[in-house]
Structure formats: C-alpha cells, structure tokens
C-alpha positions in Angstrom: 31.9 -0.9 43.0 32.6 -4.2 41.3 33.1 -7.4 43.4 36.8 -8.5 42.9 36.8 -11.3 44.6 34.6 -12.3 41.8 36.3 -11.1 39.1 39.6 -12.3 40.7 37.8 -16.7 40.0 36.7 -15.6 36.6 40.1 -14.6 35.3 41.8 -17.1 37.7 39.1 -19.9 35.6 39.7 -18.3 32.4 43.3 -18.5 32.8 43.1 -22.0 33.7 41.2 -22.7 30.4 43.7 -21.5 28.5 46.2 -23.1 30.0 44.6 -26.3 29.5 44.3 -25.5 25.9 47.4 -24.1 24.6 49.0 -28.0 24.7 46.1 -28.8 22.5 46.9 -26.1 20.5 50.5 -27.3 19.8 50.0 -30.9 19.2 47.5 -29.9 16.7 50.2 -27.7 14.5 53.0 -30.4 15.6 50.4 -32.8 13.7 49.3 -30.6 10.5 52.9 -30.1 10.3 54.0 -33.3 10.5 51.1 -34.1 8.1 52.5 -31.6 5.7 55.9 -33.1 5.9 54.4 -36.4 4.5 52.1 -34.6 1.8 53.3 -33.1 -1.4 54.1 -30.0 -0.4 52.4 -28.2 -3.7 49.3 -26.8 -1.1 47.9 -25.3 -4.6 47.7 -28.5 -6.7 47.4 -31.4 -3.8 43.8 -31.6 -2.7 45.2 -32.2 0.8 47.5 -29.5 0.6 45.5 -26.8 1.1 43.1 -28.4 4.1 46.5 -28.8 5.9 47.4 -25.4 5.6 44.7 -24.0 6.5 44.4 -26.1 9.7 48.2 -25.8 10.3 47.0 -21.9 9.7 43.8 -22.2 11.9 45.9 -23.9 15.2 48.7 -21.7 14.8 45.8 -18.3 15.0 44.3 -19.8 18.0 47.5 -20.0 20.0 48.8 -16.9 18.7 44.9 -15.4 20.4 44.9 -17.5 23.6 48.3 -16.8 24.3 47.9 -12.9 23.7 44.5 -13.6 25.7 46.3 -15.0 28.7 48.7 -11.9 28.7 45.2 -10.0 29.4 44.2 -12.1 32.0 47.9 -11.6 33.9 47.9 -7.9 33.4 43.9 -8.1 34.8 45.4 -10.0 37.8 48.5 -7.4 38.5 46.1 -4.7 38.2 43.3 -6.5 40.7 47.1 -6.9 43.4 48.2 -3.2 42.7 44.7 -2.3 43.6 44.3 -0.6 40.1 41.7 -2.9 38.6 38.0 -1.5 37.4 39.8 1.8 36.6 40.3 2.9 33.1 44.2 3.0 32.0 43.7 6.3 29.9 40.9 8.5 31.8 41.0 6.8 35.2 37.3 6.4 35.6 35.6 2.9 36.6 34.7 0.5 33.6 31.3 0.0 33.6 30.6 -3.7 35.6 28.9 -5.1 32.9 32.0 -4.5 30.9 34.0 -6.4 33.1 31.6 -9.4 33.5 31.8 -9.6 29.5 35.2 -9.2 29.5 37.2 -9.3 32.9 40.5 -8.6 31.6 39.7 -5.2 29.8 41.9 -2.3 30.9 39.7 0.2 29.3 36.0 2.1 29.6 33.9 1.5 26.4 34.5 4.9 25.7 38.5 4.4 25.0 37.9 0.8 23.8 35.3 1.8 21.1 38.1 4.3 20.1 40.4 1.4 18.7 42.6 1.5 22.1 41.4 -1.5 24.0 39.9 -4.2 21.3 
C-alpha cells in the first residue's frame, strides 16, 4: 500500500514548482512579444524573426504543459481527500508504487496508460 502522506509533499512540492514557474513563463512571452512588436514582423525574412517566434512559441508550450501539469497534480490531491488515490480510474486496481513515485499525479495502471488513456 503506497504511503500517501508521502505522495501527498511530492505533489504538494511539485505543485509549488509550478506555481513558481508559471510567472516566469508569462513574462517570458510578455517579452518575446513585446520583442516581436519592435521587430519587423516578416519572421521568414528577419533573421530575428524567426528566434522570436520560436521562443514566443517555446514559452507559450511550456505554460500551456505546466499549466495542464498542475491540473494533474489538483485532480492527484482530490483523489488522495476522496480516498480514491493509487486506484486505477478505468479497472480499479492499485497503480503499481513505482508508478506513482515516477509520476505521482497519474490516474492510471501502466496497463491503461500504455493504452493511449493516461499519457
């Protein structure tokens, strides 16, 4: 049975990391954008063009992830206060333990995860 006291700091931590980054996150598109606003805006033909769109592309994926990531982590902690955590939301069994040390916030058993439900 896992520990979920345990499990309950590591998403708590990794929630907190997040948090901590998202700001970091949004100044950095709030700069490529304001960057872009003072470049030509022909991102094909202006050598700076395209590095600022693919930053401005790069910031704007990582908040997009961490903020889908700490979505995860909230369901994880809903699920460790209704009691329903370590169980598998399709076939009900426990996830595997080292499955949740690798990723705490998974809802799913390897077995439904391989199967393109729980990526």
């Amino acid at each position: 049975m896992p520990d979920f006291d345990r499990f309950r700091v590591l998403l708590e931590e990794e929630r907190a990391r997040r948090l901590e980054l998202l700001p970091a996150l949004r100044a950095d598109i709030d700069a490529a954008n304001s960057a872009r606003q003072d470049s030509n805006v022909d991102d094909e033909h202006d050598p700076e063009g395209a590095t600022i769109a693919f930053e401005l592309s790069q910031a704007s994926a990582l908040l997009k992830q961490s903020s889908a990531g700490l979505d995860q982590i909230d369901a994880a902690l809903t699920r460790l206060a209704a009691g329903t955590y370590g169980a598998c939301a399709v076939c009900g069994e426990p996830i595997a333990e080292g499955r949740l040390e690798a990723r705490p916030w998974t809802p799913f058993c390897i077995r439904h995860a391989s199967s393109g439900r729980g990526r």
